[in-house]
PDB file of N, CA, C and O in Angstrom, chain B, residues numbered from 101:
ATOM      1  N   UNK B 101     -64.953 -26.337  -1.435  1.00  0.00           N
ATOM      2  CA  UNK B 101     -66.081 -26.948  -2.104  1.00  0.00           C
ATOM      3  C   UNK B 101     -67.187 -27.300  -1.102  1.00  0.00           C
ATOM      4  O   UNK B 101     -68.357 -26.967  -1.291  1.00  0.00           O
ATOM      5  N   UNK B 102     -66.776 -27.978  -0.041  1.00  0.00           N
ATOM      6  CA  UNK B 102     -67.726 -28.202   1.321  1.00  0.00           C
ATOM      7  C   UNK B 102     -68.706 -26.966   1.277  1.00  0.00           C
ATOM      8  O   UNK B 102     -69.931 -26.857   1.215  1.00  0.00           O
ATOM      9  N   UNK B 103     -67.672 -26.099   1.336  1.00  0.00           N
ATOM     10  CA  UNK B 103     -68.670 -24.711   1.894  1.00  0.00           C
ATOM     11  C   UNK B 103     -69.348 -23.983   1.157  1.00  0.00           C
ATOM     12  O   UNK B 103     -70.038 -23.005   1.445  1.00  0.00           O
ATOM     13  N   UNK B 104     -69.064 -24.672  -0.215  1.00  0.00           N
ATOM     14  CA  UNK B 104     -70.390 -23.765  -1.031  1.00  0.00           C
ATOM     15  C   UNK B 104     -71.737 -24.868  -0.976  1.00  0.00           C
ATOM     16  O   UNK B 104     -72.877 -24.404  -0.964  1.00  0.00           O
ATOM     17  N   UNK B 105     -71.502 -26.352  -0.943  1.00  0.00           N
ATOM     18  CA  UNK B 105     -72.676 -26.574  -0.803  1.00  0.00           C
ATOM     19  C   UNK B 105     -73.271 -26.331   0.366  1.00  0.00           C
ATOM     20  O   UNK B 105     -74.498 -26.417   0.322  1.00  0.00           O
ATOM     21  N   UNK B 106     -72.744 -26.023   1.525  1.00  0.00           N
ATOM     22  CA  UNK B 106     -73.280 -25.494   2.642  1.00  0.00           C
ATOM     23  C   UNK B 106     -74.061 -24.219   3.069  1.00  0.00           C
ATOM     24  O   UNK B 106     -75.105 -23.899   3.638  1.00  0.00           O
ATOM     25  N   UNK B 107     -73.024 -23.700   2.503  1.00  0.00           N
ATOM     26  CA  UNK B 107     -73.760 -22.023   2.373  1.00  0.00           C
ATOM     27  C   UNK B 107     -74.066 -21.001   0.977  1.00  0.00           C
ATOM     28  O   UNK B 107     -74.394 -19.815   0.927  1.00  0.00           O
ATOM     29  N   UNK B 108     -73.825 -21.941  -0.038  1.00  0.00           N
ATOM     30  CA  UNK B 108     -73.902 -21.065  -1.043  1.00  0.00           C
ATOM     31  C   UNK B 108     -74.937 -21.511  -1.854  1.00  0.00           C
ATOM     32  O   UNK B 108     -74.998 -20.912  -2.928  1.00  0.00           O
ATOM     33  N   UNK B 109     -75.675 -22.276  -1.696  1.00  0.00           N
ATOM     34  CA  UNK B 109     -77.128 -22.483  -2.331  1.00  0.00           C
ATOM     35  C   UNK B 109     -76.915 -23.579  -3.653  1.00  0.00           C
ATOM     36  O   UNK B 109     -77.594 -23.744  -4.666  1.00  0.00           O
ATOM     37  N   UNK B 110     -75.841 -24.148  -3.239  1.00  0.00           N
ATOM     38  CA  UNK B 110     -75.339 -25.273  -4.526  1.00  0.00           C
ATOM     39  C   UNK B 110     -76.146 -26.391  -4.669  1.00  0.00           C
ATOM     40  O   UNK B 110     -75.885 -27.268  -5.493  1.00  0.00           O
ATOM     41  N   UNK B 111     -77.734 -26.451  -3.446  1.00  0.00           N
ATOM     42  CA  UNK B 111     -78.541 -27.597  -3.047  1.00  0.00           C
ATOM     43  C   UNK B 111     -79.194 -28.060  -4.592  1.00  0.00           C
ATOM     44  O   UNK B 111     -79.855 -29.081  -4.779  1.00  0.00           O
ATOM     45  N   UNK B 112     -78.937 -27.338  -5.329  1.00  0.00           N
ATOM     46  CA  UNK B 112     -79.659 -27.452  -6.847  1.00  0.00           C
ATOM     47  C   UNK B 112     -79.692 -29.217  -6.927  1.00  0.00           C
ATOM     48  O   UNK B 112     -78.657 -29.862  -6.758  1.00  0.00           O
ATOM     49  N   UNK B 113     -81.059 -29.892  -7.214  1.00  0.00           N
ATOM     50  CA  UNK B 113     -81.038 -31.241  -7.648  1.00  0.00           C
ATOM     51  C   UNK B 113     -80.219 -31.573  -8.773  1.00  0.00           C
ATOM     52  O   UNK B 113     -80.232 -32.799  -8.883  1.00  0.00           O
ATOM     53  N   UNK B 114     -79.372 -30.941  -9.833  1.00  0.00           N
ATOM     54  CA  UNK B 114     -78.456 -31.014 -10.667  1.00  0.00           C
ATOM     55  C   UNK B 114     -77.262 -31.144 -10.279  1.00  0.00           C
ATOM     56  O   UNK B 114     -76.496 -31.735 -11.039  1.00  0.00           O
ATOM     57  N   UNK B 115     -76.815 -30.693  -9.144  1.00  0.00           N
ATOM     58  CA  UNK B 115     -75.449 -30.649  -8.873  1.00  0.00           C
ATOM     59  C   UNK B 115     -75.314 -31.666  -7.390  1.00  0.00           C
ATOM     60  O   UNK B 115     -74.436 -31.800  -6.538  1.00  0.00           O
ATOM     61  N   UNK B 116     -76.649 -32.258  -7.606  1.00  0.00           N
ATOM     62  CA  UNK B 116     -76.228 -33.760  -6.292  1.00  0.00           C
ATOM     63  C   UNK B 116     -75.540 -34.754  -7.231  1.00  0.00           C
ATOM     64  O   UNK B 116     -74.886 -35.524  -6.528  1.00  0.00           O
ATOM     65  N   UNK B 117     -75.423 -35.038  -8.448  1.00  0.00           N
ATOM     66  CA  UNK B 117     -74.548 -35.721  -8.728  1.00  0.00           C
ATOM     67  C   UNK B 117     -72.844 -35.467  -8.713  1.00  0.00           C
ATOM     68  O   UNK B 117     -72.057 -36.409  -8.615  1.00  0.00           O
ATOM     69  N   UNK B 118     -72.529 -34.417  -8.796  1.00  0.00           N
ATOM     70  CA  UNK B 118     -71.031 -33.755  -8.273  1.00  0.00           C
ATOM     71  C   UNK B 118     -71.115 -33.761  -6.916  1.00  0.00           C
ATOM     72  O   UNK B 118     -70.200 -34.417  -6.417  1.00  0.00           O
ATOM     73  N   UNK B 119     -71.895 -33.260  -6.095  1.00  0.00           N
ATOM     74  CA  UNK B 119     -71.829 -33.418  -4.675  1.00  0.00           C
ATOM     75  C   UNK B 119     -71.285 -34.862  -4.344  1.00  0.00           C
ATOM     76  O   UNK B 119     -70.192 -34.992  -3.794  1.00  0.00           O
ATOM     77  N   UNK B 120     -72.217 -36.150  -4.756  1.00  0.00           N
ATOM     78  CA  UNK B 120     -72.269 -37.362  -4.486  1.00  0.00           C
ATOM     79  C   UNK B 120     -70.465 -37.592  -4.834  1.00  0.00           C
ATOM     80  O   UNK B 120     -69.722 -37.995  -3.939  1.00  0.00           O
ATOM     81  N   UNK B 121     -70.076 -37.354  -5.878  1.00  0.00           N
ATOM     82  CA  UNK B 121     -68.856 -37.557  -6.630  1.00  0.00           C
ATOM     83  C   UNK B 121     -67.634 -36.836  -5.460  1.00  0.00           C
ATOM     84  O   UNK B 121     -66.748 -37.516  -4.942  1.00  0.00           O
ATOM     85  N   UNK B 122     -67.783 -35.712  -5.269  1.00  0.00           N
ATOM     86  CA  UNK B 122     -67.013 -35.709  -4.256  1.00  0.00           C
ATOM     87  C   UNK B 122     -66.942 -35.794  -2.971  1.00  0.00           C
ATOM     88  O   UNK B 122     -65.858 -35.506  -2.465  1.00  0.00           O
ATOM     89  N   UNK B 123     -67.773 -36.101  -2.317  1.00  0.00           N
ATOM     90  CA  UNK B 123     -67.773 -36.931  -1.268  1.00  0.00           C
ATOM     91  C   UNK B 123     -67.042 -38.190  -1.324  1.00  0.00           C
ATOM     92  O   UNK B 123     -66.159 -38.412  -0.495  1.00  0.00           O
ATOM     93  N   UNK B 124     -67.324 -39.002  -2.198  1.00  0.00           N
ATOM     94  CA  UNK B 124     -66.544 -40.318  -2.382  1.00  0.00           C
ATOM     95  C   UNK B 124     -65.183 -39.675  -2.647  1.00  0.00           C
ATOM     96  O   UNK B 124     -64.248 -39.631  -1.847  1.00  0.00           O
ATOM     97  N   UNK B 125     -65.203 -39.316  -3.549  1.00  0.00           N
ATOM     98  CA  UNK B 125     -63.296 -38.802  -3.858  1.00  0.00           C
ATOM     99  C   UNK B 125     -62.725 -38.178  -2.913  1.00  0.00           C
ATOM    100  O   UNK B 125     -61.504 -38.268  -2.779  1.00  0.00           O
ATOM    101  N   UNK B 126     -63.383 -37.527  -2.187  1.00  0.00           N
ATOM    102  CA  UNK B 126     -62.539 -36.786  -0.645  1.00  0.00           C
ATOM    103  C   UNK B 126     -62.390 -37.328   0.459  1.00  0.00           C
ATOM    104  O   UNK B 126     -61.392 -36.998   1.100  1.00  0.00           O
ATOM    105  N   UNK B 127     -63.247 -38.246   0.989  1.00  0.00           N
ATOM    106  CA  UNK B 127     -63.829 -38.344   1.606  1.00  0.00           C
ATOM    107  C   UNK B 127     -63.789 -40.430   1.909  1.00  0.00           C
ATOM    108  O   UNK B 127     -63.916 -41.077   2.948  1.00  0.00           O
ATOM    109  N   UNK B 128     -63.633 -40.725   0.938  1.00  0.00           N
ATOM    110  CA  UNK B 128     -63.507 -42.429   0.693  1.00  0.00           C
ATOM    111  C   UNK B 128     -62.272 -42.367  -0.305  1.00  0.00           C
ATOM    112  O   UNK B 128     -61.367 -42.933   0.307  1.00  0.00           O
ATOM    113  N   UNK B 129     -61.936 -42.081  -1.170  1.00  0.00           N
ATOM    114  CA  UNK B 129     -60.992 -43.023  -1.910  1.00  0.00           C
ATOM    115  C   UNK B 129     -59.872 -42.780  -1.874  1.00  0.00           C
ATOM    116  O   UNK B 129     -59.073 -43.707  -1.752  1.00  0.00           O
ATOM    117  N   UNK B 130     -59.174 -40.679  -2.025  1.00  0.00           N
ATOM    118  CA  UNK B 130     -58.380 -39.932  -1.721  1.00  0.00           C
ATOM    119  C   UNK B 130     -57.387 -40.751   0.016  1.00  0.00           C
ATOM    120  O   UNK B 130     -56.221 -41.069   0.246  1.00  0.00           O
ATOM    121  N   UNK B 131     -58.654 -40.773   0.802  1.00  0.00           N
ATOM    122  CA  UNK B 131     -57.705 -41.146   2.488  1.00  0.00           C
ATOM    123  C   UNK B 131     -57.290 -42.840   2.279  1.00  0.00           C
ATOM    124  O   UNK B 131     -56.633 -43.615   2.975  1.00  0.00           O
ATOM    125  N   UNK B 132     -57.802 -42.945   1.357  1.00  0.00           N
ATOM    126  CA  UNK B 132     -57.498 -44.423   1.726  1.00  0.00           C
ATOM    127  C   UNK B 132     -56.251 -44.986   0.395  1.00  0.00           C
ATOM    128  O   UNK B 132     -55.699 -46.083   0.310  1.00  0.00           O
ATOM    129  N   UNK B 133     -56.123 -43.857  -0.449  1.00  0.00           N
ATOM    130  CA  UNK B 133     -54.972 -43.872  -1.233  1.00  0.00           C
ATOM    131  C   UNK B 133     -54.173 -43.475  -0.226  1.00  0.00           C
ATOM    132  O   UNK B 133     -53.401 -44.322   0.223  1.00  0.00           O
ATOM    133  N   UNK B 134     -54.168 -42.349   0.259  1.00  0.00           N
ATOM    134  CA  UNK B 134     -53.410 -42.024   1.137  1.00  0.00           C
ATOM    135  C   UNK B 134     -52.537 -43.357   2.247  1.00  0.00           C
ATOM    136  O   UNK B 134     -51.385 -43.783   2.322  1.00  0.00           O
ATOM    137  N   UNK B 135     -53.636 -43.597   2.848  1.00  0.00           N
ATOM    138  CA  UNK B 135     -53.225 -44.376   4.058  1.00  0.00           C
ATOM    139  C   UNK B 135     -52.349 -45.512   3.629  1.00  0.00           C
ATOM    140  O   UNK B 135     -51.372 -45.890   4.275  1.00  0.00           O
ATOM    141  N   UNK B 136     -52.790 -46.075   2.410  1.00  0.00           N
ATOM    142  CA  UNK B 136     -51.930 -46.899   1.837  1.00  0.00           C
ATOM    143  C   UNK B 136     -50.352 -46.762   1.056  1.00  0.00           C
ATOM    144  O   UNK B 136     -49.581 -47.707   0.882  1.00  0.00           O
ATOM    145  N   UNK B 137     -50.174 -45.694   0.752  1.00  0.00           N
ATOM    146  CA  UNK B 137     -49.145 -44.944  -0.232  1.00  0.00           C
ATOM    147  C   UNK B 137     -48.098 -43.955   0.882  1.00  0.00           C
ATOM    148  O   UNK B 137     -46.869 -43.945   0.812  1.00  0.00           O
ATOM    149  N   UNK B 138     -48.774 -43.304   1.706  1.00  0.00           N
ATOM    150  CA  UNK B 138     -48.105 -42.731   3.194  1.00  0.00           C
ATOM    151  C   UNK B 138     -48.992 -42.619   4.226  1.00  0.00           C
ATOM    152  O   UNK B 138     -49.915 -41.829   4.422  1.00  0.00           O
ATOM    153  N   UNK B 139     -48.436 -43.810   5.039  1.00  0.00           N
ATOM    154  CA  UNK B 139     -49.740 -44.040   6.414  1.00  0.00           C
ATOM    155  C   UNK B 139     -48.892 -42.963   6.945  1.00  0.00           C
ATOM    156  O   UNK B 139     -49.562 -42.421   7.824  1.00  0.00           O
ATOM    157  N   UNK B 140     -47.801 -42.411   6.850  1.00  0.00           N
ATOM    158  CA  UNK B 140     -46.699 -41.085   8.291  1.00  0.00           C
ATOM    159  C   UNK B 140     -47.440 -40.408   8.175  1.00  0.00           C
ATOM    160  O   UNK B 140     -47.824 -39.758   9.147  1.00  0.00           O
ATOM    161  N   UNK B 141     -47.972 -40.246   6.973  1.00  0.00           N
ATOM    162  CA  UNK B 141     -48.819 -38.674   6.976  1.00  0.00           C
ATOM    163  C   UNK B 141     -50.458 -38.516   7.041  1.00  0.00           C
ATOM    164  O   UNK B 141     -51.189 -39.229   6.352  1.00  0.00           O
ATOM    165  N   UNK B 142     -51.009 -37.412   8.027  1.00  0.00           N
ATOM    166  CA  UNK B 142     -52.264 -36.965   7.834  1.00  0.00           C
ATOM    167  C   UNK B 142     -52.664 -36.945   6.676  1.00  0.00           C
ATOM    168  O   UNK B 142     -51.871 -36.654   5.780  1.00  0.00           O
ATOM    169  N   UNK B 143     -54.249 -37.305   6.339  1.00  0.00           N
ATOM    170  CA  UNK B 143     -54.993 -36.940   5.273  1.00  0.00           C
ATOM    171  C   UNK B 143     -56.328 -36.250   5.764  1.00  0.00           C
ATOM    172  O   UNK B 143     -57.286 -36.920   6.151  1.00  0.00           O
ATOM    173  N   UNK B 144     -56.331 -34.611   5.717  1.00  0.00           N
ATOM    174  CA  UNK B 144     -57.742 -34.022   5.369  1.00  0.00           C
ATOM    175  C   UNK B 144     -58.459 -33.670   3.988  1.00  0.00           C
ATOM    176  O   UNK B 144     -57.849 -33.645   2.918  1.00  0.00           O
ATOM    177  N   UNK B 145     -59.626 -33.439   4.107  1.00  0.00           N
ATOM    178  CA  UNK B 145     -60.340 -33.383   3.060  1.00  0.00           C
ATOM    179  C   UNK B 145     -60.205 -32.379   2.135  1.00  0.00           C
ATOM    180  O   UNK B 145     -59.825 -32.351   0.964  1.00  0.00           O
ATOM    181  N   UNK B 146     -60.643 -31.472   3.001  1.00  0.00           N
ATOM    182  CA  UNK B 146     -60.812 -29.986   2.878  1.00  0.00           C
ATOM    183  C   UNK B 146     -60.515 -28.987   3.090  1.00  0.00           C
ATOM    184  O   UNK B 146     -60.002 -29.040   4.208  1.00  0.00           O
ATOM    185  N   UNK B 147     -60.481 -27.831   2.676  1.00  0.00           N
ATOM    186  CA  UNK B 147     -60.194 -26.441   4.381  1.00  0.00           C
ATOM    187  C   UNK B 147     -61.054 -25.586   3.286  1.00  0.00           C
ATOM    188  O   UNK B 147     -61.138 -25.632   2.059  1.00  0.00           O
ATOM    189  N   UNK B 148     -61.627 -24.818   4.264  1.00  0.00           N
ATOM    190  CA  UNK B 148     -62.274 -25.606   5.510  1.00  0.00           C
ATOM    191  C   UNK B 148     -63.485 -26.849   5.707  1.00  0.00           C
ATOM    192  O   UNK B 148     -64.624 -26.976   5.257  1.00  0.00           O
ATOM    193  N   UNK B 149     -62.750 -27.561   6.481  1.00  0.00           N
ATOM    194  CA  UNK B 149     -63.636 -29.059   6.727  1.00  0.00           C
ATOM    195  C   UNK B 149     -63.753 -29.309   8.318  1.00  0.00           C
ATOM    196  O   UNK B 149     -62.772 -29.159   9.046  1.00  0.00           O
ATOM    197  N   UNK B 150     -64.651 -29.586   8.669  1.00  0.00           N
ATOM    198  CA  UNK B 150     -65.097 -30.588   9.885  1.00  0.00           C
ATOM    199  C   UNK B 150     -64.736 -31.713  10.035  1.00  0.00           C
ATOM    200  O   UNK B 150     -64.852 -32.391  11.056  1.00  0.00           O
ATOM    201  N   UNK B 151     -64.141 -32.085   8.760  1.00  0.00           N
ATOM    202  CA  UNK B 151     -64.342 -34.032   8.382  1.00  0.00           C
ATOM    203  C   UNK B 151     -65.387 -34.765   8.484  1.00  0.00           C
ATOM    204  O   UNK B 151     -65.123 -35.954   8.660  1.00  0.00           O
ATOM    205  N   UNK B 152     -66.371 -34.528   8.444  1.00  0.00           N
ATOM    206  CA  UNK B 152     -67.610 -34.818   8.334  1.00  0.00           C
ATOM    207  C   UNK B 152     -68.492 -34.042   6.982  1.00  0.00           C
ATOM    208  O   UNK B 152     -68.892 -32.889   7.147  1.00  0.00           O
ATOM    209  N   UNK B 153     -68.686 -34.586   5.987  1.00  0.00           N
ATOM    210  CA  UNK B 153     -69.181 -34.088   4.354  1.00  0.00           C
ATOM    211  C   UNK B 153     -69.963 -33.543   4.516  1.00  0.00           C
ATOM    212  O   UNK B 153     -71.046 -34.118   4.630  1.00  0.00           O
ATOM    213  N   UNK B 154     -69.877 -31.909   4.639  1.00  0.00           N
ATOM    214  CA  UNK B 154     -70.885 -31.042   4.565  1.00  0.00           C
ATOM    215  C   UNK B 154     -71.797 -30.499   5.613  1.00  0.00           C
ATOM    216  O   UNK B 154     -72.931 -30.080   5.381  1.00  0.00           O
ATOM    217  N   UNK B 155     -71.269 -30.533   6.689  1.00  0.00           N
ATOM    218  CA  UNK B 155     -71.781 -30.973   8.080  1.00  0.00           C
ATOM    219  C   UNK B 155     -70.655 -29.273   8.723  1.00  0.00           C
ATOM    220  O   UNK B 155     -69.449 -29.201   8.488  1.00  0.00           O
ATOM    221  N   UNK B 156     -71.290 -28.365   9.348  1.00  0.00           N
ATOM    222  CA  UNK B 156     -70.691 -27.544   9.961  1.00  0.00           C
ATOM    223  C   UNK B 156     -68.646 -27.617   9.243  1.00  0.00           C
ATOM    224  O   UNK B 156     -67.500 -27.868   9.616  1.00  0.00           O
ATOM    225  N   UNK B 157     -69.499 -27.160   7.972  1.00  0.00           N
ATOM    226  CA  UNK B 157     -67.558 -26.943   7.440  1.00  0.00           C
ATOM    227  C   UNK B 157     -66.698 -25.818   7.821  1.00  0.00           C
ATOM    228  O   UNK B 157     -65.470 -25.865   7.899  1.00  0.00           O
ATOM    229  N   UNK B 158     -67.410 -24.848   8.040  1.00  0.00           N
ATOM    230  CA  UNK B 158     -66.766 -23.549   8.490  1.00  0.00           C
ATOM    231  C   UNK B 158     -66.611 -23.206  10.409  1.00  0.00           C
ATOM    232  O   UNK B 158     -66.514 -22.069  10.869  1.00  0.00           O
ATOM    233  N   UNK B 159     -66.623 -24.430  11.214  1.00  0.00           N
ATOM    234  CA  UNK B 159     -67.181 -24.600  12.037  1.00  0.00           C
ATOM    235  C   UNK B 159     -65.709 -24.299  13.095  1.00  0.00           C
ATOM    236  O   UNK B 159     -64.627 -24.854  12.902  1.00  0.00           O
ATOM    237  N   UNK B 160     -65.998 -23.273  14.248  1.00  0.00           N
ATOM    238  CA  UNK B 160     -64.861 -22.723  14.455  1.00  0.00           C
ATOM    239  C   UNK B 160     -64.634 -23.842  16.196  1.00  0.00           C
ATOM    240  O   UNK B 160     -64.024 -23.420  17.178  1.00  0.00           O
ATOM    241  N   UNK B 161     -65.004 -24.609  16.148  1.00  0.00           N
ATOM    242  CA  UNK B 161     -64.793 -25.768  17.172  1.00  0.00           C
ATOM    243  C   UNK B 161     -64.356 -27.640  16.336  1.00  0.00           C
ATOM    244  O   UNK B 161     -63.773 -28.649  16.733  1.00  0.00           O
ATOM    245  N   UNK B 162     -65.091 -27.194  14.997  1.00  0.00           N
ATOM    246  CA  UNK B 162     -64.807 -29.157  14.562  1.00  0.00           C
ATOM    247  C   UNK B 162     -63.887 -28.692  13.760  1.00  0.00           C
ATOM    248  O   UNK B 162     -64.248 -27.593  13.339  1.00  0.00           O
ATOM    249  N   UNK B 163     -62.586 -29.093  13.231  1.00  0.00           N
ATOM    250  CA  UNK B 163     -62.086 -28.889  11.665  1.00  0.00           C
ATOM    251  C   UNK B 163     -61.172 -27.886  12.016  1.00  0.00           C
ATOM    252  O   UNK B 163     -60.665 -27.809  13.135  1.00  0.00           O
ATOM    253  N   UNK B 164     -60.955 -27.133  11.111  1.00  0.00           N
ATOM    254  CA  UNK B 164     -60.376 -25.835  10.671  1.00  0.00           C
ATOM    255  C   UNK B 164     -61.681 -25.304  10.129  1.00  0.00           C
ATOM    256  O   UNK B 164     -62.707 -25.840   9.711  1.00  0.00           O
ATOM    257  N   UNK B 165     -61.153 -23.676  10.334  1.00  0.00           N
ATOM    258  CA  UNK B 165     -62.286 -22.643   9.609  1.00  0.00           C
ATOM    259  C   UNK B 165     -61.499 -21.773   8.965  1.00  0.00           C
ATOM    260  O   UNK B 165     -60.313 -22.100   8.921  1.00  0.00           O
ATOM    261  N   UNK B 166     -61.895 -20.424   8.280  1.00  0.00           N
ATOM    262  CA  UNK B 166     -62.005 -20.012   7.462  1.00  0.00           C
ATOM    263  C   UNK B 166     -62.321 -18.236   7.862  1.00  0.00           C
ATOM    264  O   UNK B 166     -63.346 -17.670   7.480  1.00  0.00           O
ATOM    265  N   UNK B 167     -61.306 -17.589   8.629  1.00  0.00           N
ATOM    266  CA  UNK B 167     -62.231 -15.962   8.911  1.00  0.00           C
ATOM    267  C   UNK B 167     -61.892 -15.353   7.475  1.00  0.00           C
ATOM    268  O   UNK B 167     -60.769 -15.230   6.987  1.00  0.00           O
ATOM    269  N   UNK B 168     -63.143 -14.992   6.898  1.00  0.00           N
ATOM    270  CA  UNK B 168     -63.198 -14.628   5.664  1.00  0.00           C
ATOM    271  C   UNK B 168     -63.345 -12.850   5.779  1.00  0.00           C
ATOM    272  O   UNK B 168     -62.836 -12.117   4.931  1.00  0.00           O
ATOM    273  N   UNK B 169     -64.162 -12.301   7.029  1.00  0.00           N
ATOM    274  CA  UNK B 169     -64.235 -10.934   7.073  1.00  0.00           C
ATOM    275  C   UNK B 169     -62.824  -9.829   7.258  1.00  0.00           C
ATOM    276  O   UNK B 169     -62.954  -8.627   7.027  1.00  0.00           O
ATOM    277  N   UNK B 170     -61.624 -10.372   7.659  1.00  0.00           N
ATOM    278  CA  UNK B 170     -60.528  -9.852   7.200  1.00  0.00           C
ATOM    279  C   UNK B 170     -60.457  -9.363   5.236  1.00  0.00           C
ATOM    280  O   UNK B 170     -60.312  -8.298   4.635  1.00  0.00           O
ATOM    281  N   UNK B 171     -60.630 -10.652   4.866  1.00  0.00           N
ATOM    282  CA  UNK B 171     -59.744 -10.154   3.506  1.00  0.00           C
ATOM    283  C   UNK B 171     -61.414  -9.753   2.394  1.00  0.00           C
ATOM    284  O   UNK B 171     -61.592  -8.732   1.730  1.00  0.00           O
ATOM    285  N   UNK B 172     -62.204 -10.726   2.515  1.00  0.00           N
ATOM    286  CA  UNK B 172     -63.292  -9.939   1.950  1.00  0.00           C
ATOM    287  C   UNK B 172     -64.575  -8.947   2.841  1.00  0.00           C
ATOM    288  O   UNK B 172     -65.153  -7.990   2.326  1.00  0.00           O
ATOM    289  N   UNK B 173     -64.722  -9.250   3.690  1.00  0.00           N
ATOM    290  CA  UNK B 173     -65.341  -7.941   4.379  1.00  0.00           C
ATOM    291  C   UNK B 173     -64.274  -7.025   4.927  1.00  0.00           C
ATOM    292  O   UNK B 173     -64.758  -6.135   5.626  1.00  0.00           O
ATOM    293  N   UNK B 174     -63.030  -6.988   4.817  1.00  0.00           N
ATOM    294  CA  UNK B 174     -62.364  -5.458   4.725  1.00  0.00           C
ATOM    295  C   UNK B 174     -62.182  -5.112   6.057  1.00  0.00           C
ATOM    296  O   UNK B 174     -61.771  -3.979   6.307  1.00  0.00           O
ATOM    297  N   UNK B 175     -62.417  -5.893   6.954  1.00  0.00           N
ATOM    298  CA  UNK B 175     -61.883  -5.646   8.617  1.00  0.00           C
ATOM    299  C   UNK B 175     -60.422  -5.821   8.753  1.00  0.00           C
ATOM    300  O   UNK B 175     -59.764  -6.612   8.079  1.00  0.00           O
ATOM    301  N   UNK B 176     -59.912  -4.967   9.745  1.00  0.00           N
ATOM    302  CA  UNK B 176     -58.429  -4.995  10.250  1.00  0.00           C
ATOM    303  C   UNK B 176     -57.923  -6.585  10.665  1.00  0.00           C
ATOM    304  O   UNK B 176     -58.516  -7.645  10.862  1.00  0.00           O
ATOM    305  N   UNK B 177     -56.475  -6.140  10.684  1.00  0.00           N
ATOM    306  CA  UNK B 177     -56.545  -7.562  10.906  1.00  0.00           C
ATOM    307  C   UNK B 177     -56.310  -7.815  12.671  1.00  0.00           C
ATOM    308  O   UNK B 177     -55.775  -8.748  13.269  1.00  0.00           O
ATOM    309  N   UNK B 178     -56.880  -6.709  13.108  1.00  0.00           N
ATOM    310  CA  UNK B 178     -57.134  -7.042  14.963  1.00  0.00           C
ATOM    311  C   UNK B 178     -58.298  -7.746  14.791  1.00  0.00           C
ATOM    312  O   UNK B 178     -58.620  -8.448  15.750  1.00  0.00           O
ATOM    313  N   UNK B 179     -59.156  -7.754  13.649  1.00  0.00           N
ATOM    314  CA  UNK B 179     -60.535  -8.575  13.688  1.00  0.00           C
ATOM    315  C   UNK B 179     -60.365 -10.324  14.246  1.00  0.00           C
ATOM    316  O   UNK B 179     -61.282 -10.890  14.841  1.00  0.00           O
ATOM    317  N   UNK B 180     -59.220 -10.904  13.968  1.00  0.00           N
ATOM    318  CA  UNK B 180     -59.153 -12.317  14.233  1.00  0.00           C
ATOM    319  C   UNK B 180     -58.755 -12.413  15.403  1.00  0.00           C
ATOM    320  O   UNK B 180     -58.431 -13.520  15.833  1.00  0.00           O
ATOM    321  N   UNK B 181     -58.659 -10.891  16.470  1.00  0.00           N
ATOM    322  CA  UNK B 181     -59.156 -11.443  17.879  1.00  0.00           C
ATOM    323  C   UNK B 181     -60.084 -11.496  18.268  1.00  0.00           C
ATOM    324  O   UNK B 181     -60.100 -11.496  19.499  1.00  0.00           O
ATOM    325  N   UNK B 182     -61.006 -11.549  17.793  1.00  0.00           N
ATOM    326  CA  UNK B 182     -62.868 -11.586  18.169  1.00  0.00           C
ATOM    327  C   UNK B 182     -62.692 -12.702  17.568  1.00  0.00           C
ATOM    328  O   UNK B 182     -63.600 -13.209  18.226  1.00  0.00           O
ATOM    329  N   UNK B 183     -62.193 -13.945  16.614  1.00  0.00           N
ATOM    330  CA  UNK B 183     -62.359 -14.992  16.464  1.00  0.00           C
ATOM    331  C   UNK B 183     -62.457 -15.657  17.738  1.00  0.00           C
ATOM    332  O   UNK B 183     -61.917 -15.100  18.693  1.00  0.00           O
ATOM    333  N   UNK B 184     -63.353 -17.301  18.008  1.00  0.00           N
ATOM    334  CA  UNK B 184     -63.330 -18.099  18.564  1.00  0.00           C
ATOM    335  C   UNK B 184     -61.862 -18.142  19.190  1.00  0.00           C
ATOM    336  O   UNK B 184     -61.002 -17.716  18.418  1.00  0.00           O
ATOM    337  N   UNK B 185     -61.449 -18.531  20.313  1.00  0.00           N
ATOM    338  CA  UNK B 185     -60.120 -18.901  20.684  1.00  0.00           C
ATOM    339  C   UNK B 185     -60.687 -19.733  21.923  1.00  0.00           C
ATOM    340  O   UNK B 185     -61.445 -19.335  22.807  1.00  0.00           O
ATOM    341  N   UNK B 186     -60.036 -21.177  21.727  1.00  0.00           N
ATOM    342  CA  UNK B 186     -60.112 -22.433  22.678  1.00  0.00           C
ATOM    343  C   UNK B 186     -58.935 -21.353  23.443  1.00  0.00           C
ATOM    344  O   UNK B 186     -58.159 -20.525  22.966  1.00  0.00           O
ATOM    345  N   UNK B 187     -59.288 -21.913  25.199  1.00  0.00           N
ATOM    346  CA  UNK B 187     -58.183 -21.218  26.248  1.00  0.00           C
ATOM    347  C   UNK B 187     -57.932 -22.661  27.334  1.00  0.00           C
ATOM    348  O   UNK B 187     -57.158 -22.588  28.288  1.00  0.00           O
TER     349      UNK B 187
END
């Protein structure tokens, strides 16, 4: 969801009220059910997320990302060695 308002042109002034809506639900109320109900366990938002709402979601240094040109642009799957790789 992050990543369509990011990159998919979801900026429509109609759909800032769902935007607004999940931000709070992902983002505020979801982690903090969490933290209270099972602090053992991690809570992320999204995938792909930065953890930061809408902010570099597909971002191959903050978060988890997302190589999408394997399965919909149709590249081999040697393509996810040209992915980013921390060394």
């Amino acid at each position: 969801m992050e990543e369509g308002w990011e990159f998919w042109n979801w900026e429509r002034p109609e759909y800032r009220v769902l935007r607004d809506a999940y931000e709070k639900f992902f983002f505020h109320t979801l982690p903090a059910w969490v933290a209270e109900l099972d602090p053992d366990h991690p809570y992320w938002p999204s995938s792909p997320s930065s953890n930061t709402p809408f902010k570099e979601t597909n971002s191959q240094v903050l978060g988890d990302m997302h190589y999408w040109d394997v399965w919909h642009g149709r590249k081999p799957f040697t393509a996810y060695r040209d992915v980013y790789r921390v060394s």
